[in-house]
N, C-alpha and C positions, 0 to 999 in steps of 0.2 A: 679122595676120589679125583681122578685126571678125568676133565672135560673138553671135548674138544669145540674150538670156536673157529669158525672161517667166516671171513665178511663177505657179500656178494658183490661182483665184481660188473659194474655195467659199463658199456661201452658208448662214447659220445652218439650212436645211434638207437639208443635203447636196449641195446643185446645183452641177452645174459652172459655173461663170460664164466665164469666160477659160482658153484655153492653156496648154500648157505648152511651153516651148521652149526645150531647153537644150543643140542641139548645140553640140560639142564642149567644152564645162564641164567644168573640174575640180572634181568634186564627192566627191573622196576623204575619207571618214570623215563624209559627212555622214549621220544619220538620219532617213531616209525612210518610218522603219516606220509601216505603217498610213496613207500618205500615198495622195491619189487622183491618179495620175499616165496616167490613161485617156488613152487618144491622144497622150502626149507624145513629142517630138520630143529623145530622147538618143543621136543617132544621135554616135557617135566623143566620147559626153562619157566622161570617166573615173569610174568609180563605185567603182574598188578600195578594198576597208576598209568601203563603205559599209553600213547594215543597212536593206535592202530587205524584210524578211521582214515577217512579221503577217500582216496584212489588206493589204498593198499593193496597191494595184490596180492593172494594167498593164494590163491590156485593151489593146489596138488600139496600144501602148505603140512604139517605132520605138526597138531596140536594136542596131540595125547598125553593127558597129566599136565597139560600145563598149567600154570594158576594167571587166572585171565581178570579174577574179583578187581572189578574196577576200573578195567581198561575201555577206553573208549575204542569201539568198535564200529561206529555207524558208517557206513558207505564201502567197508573194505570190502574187498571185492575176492567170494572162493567160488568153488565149484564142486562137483560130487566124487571130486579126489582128495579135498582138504577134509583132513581126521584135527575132529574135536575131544576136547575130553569129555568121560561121559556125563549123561543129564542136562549138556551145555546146548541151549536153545540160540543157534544164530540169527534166526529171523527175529527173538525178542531183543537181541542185539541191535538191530538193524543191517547185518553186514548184507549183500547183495550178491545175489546165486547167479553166475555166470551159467546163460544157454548153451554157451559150445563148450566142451572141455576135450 
């Protein structure tokens, strides 16, 4: 199976430049904290061990089938566009619901 993988690409003012897209990647025990992953594409990537939390941004984030068991999550930051896989409770997470999206 070919996967495709794009890093995102930030610009010395904060700007998103480029995508992000990493389904189905194993990205176990990588750190993500405080990473801007707005609109990225981890649908069925592996994130277990990873540390998602901080400031992460997940906005608009595509987490469908991902496997998350493990991953520290508190403080990242989505909104009512980021897709979780199902049954996954973010608030027991701790991650934090943005008001504007």
């Amino acid at each position: 199976m070919t996967s495709k993988r794009r890093i995102a690409i930030i610009d010395q003012y904060g700007e998103h430049v480029a995508a992000v897209y990493f389904q189905g990647a194993d990205l176990r025990g990588s750190n993500l904290r405080d990473a801007s992953l707005v609109g990225a594409n981890l649908r069925r990537a592996n994130l277990g061990a990873d540390n998602l939390g901080g400031t992460t941004s997940l906005q608009g984030t595509n987490l469908a089938e991902a496997v998350l068991e493990g991953a520290n999550m508190l403080g990242a930051r989505i909104d009512d566009r980021t897709v979780f896989p199902a049954g996954f409770d973010p608030n027991a997470m701790g991650m934090v619901a943005d008001s504007e999206s």
